[in-house]
Structure formats: C-alpha cells, structure tokens
PyMOL Python script that loads the backbone (N, CA, C, O; Angstrom):
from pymol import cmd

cmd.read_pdbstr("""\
ATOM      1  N   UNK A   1       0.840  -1.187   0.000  1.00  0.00           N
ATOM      2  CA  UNK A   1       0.000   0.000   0.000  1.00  0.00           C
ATOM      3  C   UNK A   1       0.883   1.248   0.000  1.00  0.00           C
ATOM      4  O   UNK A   1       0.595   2.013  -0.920  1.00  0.00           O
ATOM      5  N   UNK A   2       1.799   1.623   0.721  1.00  0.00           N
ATOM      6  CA  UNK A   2       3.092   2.144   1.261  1.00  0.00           C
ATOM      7  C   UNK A   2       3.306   2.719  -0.569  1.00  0.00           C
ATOM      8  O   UNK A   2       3.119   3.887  -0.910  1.00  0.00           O
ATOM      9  N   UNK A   3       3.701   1.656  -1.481  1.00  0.00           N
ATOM     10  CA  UNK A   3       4.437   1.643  -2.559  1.00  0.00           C
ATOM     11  C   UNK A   3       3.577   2.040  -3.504  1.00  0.00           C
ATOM     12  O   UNK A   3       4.212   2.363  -4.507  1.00  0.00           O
ATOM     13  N   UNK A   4       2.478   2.157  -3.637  1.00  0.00           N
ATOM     14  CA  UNK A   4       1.441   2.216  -4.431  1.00  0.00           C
ATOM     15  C   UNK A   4       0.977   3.987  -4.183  1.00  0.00           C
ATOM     16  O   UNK A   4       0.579   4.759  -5.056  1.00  0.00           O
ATOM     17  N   UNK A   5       1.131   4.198  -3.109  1.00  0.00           N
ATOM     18  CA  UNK A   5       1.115   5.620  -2.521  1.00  0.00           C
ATOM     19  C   UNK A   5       2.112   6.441  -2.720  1.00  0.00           C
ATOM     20  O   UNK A   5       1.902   7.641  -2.897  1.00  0.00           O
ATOM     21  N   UNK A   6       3.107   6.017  -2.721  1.00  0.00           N
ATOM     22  CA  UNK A   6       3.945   6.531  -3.285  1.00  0.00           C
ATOM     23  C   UNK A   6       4.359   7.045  -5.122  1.00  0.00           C
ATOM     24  O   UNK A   6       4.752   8.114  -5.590  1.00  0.00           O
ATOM     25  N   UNK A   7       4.037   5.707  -5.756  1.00  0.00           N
ATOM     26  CA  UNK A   7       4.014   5.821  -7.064  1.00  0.00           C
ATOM     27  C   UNK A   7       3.041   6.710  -7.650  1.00  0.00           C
ATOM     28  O   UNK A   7       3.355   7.394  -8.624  1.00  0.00           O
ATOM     29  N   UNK A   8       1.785   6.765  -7.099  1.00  0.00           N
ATOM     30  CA  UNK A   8       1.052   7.927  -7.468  1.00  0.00           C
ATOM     31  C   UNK A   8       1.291   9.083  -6.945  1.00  0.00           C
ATOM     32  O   UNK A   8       0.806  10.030  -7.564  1.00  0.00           O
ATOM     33  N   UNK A   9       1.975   9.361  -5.855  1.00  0.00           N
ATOM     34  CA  UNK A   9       2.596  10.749  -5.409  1.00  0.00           C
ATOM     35  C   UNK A   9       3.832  11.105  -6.850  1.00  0.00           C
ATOM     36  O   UNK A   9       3.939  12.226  -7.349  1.00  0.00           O
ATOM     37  N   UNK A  10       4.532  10.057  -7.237  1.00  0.00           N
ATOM     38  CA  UNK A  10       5.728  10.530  -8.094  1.00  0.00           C
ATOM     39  C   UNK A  10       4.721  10.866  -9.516  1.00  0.00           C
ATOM     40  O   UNK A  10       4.912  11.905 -10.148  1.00  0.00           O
ATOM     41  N   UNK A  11       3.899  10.106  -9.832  1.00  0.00           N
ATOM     42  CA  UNK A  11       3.072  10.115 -11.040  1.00  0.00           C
ATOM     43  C   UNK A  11       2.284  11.882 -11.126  1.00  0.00           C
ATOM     44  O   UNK A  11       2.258  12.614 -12.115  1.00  0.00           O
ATOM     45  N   UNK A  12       1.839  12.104 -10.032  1.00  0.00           N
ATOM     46  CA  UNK A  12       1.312  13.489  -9.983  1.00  0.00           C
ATOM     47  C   UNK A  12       2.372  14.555  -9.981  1.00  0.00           C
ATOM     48  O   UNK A  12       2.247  15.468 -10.797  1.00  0.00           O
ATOM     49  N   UNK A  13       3.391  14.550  -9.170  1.00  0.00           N
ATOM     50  CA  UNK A  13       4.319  14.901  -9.684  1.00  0.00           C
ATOM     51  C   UNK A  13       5.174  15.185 -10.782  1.00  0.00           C
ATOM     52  O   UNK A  13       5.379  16.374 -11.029  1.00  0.00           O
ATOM     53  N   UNK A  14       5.880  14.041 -11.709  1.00  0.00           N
ATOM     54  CA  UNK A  14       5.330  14.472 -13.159  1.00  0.00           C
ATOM     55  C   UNK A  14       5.111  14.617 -14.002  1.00  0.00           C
ATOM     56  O   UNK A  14       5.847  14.673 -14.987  1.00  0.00           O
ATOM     57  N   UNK A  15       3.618  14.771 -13.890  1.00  0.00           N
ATOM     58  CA  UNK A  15       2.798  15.494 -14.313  1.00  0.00           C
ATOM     59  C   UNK A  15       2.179  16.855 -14.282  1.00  0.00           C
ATOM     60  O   UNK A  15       1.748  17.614 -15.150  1.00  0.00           O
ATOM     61  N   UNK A  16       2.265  16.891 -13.238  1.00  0.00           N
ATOM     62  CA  UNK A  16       1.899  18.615 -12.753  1.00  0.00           C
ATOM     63  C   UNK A  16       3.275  19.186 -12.390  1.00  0.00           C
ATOM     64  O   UNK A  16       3.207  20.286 -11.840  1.00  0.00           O
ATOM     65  N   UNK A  17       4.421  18.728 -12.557  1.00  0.00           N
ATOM     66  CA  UNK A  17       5.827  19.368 -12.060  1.00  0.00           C
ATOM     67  C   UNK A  17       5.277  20.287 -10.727  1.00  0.00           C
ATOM     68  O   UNK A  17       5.413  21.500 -10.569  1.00  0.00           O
ATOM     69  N   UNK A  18       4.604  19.292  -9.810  1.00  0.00           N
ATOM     70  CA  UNK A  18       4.567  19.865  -8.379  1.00  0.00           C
ATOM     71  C   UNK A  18       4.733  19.186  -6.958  1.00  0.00           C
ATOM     72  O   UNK A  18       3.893  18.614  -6.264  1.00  0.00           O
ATOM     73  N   UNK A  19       6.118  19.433  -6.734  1.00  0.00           N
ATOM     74  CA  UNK A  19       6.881  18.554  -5.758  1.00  0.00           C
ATOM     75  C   UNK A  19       5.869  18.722  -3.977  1.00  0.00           C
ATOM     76  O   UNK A  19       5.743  19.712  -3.256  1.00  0.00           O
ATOM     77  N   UNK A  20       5.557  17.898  -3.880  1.00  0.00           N
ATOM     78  CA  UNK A  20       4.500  17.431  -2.752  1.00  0.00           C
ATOM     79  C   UNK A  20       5.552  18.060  -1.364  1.00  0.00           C
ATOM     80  O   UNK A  20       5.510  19.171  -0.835  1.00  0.00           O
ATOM     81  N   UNK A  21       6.293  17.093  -1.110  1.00  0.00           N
ATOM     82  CA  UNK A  21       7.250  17.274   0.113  1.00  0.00           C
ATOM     83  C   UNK A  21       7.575  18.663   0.187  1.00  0.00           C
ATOM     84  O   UNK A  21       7.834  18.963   1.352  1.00  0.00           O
ATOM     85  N   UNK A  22       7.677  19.764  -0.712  1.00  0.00           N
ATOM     86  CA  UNK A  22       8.374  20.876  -0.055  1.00  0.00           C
ATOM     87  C   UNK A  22       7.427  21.859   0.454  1.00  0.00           C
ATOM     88  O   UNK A  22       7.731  22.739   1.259  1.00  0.00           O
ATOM     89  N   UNK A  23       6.197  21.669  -0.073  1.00  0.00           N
ATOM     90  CA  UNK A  23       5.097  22.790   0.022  1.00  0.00           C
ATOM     91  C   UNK A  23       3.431  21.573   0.467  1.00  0.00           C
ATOM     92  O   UNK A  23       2.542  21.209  -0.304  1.00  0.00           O
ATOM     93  N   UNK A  24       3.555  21.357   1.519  1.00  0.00           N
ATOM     94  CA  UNK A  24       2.264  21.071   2.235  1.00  0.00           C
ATOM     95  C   UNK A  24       1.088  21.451   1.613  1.00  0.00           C
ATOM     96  O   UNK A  24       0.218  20.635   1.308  1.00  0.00           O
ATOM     97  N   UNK A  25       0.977  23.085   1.330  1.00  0.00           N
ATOM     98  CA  UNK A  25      -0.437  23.170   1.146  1.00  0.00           C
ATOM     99  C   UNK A  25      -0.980  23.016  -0.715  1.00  0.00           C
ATOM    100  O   UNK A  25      -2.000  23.495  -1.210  1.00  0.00           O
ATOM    101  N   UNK A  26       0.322  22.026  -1.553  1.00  0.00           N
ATOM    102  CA  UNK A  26      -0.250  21.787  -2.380  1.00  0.00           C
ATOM    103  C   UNK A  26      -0.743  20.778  -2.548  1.00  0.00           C
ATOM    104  O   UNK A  26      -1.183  20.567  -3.678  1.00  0.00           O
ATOM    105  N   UNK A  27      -0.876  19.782  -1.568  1.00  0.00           N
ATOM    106  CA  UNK A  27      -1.916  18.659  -1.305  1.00  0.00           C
ATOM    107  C   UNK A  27      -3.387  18.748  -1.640  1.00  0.00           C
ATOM    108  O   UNK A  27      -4.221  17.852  -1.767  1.00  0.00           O
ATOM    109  N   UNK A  28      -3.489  20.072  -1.751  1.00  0.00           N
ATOM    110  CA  UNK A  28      -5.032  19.856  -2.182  1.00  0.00           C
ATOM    111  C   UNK A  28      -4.733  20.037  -3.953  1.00  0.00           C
ATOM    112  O   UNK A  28      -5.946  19.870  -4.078  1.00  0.00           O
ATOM    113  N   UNK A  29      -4.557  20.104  -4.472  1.00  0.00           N
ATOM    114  CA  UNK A  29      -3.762  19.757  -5.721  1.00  0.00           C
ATOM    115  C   UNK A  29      -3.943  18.311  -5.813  1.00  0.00           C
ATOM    116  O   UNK A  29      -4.693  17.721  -6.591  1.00  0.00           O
ATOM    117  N   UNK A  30      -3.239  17.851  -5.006  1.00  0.00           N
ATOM    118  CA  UNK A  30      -2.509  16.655  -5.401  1.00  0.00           C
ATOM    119  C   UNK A  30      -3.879  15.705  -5.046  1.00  0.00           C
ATOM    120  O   UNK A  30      -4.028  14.635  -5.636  1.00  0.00           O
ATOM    121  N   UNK A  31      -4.607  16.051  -4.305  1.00  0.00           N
ATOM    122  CA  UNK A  31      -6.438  15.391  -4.032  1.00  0.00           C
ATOM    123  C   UNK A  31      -6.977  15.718  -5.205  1.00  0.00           C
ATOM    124  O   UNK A  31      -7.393  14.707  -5.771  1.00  0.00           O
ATOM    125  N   UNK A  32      -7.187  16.922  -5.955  1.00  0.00           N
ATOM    126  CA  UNK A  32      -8.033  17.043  -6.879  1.00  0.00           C
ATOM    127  C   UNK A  32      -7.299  16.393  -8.170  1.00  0.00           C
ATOM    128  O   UNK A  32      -7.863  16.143  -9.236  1.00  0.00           O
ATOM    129  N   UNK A  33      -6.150  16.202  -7.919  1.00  0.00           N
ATOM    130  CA  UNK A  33      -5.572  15.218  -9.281  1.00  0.00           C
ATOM    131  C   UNK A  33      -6.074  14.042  -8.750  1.00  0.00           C
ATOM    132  O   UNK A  33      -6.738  13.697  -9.727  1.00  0.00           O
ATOM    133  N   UNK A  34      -6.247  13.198  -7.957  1.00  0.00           N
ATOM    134  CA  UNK A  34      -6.741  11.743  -7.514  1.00  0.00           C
ATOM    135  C   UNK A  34      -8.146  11.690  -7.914  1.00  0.00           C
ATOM    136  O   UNK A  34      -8.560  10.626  -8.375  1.00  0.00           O
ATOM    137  N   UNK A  35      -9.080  12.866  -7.784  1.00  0.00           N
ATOM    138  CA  UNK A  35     -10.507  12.382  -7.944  1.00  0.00           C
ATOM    139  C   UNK A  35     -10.560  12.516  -9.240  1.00  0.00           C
ATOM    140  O   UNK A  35     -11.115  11.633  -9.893  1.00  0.00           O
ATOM    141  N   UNK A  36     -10.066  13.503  -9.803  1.00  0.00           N
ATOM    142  CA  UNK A  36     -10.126  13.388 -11.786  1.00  0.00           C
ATOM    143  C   UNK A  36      -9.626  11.517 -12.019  1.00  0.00           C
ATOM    144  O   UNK A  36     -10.264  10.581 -12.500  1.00  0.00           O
ATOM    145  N   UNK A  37      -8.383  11.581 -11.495  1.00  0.00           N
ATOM    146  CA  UNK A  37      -8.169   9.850 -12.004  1.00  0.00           C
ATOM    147  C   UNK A  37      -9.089   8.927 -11.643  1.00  0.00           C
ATOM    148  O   UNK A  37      -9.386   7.962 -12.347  1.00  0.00           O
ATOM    149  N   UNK A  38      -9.593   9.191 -10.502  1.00  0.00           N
ATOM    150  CA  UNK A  38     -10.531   7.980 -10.102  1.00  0.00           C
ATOM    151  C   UNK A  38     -12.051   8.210 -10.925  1.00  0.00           C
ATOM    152  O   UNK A  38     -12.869   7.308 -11.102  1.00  0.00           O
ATOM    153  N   UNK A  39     -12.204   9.568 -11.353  1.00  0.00           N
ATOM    154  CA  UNK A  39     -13.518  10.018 -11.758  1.00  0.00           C
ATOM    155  C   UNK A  39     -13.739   8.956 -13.614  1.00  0.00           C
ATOM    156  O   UNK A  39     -14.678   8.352 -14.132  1.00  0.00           O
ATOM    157  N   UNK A  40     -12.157   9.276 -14.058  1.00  0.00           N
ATOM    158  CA  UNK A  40     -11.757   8.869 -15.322  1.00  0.00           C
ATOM    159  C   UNK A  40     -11.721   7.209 -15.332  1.00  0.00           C
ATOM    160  O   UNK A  40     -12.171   6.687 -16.352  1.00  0.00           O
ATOM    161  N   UNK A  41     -11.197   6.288 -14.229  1.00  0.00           N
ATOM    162  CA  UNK A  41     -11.063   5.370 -13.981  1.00  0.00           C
ATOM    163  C   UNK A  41     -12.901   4.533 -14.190  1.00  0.00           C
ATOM    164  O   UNK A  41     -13.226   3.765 -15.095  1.00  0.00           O
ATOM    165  N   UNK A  42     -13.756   5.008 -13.073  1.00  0.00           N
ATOM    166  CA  UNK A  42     -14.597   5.161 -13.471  1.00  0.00           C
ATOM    167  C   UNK A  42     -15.951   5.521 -14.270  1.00  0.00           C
ATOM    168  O   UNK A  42     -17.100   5.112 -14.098  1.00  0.00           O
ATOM    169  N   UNK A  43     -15.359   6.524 -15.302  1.00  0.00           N
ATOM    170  CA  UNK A  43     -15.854   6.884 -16.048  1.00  0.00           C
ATOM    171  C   UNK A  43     -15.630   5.403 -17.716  1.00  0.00           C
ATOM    172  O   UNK A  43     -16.377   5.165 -18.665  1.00  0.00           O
ATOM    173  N   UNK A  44     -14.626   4.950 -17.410  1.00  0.00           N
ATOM    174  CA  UNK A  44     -14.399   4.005 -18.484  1.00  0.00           C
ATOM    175  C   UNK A  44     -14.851   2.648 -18.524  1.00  0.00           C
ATOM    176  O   UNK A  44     -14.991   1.799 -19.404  1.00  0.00           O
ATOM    177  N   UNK A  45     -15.099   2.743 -16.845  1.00  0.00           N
ATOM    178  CA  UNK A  45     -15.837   1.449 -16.660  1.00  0.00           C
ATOM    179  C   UNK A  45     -16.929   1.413 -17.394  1.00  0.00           C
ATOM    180  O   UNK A  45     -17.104   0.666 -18.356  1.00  0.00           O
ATOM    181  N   UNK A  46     -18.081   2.622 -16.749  1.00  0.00           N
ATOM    182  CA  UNK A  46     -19.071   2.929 -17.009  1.00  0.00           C
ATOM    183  C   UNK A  46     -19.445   2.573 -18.427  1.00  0.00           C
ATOM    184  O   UNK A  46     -20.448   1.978 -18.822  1.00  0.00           O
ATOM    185  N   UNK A  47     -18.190   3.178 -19.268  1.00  0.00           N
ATOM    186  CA  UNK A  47     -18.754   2.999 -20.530  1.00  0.00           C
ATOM    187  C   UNK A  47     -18.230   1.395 -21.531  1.00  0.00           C
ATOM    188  O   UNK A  47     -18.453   1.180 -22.723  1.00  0.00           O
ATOM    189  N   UNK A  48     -17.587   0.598 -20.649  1.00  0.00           N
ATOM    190  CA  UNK A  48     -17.175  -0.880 -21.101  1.00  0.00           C
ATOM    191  C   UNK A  48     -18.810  -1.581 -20.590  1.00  0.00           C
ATOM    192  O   UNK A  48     -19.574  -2.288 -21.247  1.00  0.00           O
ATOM    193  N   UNK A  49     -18.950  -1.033 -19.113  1.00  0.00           N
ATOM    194  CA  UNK A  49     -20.418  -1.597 -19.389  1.00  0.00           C
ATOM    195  C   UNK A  49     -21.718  -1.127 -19.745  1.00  0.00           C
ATOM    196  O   UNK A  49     -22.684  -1.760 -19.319  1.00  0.00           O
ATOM    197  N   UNK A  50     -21.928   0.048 -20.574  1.00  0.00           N
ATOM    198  CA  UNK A  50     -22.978  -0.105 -21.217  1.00  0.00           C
ATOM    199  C   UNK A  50     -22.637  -0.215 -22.522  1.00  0.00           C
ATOM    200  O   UNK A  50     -23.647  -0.172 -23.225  1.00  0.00           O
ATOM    201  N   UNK A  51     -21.267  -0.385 -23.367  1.00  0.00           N
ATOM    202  CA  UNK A  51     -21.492  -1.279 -24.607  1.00  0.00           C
ATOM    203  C   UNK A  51     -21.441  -2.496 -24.284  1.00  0.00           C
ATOM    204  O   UNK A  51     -21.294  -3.262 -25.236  1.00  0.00           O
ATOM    205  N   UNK A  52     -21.511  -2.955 -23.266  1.00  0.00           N
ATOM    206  CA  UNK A  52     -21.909  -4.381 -22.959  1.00  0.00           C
ATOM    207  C   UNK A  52     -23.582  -4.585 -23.191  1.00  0.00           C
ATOM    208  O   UNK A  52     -23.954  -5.313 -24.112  1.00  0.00           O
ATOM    209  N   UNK A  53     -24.249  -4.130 -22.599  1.00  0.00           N
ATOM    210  CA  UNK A  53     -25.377  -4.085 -22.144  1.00  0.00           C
ATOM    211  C   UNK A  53     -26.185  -3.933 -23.190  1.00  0.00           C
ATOM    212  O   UNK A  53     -27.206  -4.585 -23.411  1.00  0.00           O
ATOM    213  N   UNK A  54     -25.410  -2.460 -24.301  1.00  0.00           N
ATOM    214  CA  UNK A  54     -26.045  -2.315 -25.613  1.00  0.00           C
ATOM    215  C   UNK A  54     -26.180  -3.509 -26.519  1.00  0.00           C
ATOM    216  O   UNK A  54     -27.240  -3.827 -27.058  1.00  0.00           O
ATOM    217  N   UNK A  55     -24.874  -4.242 -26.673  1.00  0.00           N
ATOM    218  CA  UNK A  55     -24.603  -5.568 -27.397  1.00  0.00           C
ATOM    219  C   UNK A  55     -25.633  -6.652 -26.711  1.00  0.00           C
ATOM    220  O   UNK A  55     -26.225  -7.474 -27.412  1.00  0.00           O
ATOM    221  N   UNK A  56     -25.767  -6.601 -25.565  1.00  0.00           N
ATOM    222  CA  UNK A  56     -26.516  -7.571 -25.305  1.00  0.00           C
ATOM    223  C   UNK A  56     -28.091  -7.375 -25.750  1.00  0.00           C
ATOM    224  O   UNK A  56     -28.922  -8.233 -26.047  1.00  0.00           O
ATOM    225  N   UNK A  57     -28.219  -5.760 -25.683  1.00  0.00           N
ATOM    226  CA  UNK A  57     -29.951  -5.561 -25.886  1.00  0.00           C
ATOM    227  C   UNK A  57     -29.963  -5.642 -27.533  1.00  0.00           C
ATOM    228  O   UNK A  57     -31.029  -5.974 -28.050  1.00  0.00           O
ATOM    229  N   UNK A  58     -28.913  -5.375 -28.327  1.00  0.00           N
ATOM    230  CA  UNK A  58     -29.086  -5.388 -29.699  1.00  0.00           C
ATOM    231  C   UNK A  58     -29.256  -7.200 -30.345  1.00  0.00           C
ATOM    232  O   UNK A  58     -29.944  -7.626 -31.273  1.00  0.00           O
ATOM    233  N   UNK A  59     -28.194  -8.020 -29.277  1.00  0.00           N
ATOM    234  CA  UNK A  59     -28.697  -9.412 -29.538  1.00  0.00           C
ATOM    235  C   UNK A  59     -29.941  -9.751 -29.184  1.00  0.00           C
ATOM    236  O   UNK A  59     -30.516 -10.559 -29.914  1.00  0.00           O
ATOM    237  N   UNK A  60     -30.598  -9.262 -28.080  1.00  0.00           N
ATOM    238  CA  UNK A  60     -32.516  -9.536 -27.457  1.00  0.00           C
ATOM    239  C   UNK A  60     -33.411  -8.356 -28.771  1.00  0.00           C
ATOM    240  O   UNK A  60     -34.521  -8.211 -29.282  1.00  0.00           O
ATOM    241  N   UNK A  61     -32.729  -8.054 -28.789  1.00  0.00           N
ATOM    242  CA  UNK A  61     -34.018  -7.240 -30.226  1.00  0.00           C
ATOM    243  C   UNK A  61     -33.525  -8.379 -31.932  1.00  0.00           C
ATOM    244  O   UNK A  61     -34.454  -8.936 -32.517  1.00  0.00           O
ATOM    245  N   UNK A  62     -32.465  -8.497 -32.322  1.00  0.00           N
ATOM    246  CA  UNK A  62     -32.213  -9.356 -33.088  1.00  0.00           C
ATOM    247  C   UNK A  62     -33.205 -10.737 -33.139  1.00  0.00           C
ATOM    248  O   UNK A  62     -33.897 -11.041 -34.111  1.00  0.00           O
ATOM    249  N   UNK A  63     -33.115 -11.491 -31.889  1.00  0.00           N
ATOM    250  CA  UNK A  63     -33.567 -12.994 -31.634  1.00  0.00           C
ATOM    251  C   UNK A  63     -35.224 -11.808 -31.643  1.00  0.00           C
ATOM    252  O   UNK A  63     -35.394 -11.861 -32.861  1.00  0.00           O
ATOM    253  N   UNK A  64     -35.807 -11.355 -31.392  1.00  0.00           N
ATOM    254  CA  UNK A  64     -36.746 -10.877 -31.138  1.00  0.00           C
ATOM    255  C   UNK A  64     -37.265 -10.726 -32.223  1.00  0.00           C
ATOM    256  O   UNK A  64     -38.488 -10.863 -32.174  1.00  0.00           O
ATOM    257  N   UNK A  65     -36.806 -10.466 -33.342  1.00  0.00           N
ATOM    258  CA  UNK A  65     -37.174  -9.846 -34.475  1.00  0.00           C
ATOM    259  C   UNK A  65     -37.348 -11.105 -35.478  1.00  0.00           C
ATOM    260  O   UNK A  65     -38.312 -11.274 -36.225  1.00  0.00           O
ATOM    261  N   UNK A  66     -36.291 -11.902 -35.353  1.00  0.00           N
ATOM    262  CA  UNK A  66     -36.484 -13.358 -35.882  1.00  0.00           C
ATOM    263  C   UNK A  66     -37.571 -13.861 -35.479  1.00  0.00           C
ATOM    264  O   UNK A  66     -38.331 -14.165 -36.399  1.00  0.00           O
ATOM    265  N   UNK A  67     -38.067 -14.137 -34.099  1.00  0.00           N
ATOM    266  CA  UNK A  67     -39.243 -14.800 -33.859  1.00  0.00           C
ATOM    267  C   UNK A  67     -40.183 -14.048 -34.249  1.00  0.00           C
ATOM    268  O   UNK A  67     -41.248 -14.579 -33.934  1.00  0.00           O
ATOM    269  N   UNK A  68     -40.344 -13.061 -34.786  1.00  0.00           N
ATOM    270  CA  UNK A  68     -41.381 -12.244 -35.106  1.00  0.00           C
ATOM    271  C   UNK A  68     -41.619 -12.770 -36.866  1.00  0.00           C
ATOM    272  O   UNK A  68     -42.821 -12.887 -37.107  1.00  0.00           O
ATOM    273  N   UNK A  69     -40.925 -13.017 -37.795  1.00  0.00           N
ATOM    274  CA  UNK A  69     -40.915 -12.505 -38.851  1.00  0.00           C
ATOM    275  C   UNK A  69     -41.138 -14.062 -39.336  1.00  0.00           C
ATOM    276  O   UNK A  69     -41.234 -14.328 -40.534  1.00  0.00           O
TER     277      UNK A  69
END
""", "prot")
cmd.dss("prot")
cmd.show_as("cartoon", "prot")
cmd.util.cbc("prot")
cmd.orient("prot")
C-alpha cells in the first residue's frame, strides 16, 4: 500500500511538475488530481459496461425480431 502511494505521489508529480514534500499546502492539488483519475477510472468502466449491455440488448431485439418474422 506504502508503494502504491507513493508511485502515485511521483506520477502526480510528473505530471503537474509539483513537488509534494516541499510545500504542504499543495496537497489539495494533489487530491483534486486523484478524484479526476478515479472520476476517469470510473468513467471508463461505465462505458465498457454499457457497450456491454447495448450488445446484449441489440442481440434480445435481433432474436426478437427473428421470432417475429
């Protein structure tokens, strides 16, 4: 956990060329870079599963349409 915390401290770093350790109060920086990643992280999920969901409703209208015709 230790290492993982760290690697995203160096990763925000850079990226934003803004060194954490010397200046404390740019931590809130360094929070609002975490919720964009996690927002983005989640945001991609979101959309792996509703082209899932689409593919699946486009196969239930397909078979649907066969039994119809």
């Amino acid at each position: 956990m230790k290492e993982s915390k760290e690697m995203l401290r160096q990763r925000f770093e850079a990226q934003t060329d803004i060194e954490l350790a010397q200046k404390p109060d740019r931590w809130k920086s360094y929070a609002e870079w975490l919720e964009r990643l996690a927002s983005k992280k989640i945001n991609s999920e979101l959309i792996g599963e509703n082209e899932m969901l689409r593919n699946k409703m486009r196969k239930a209208m397909n078979v649907l349409e066969q039994g119809v015709t």
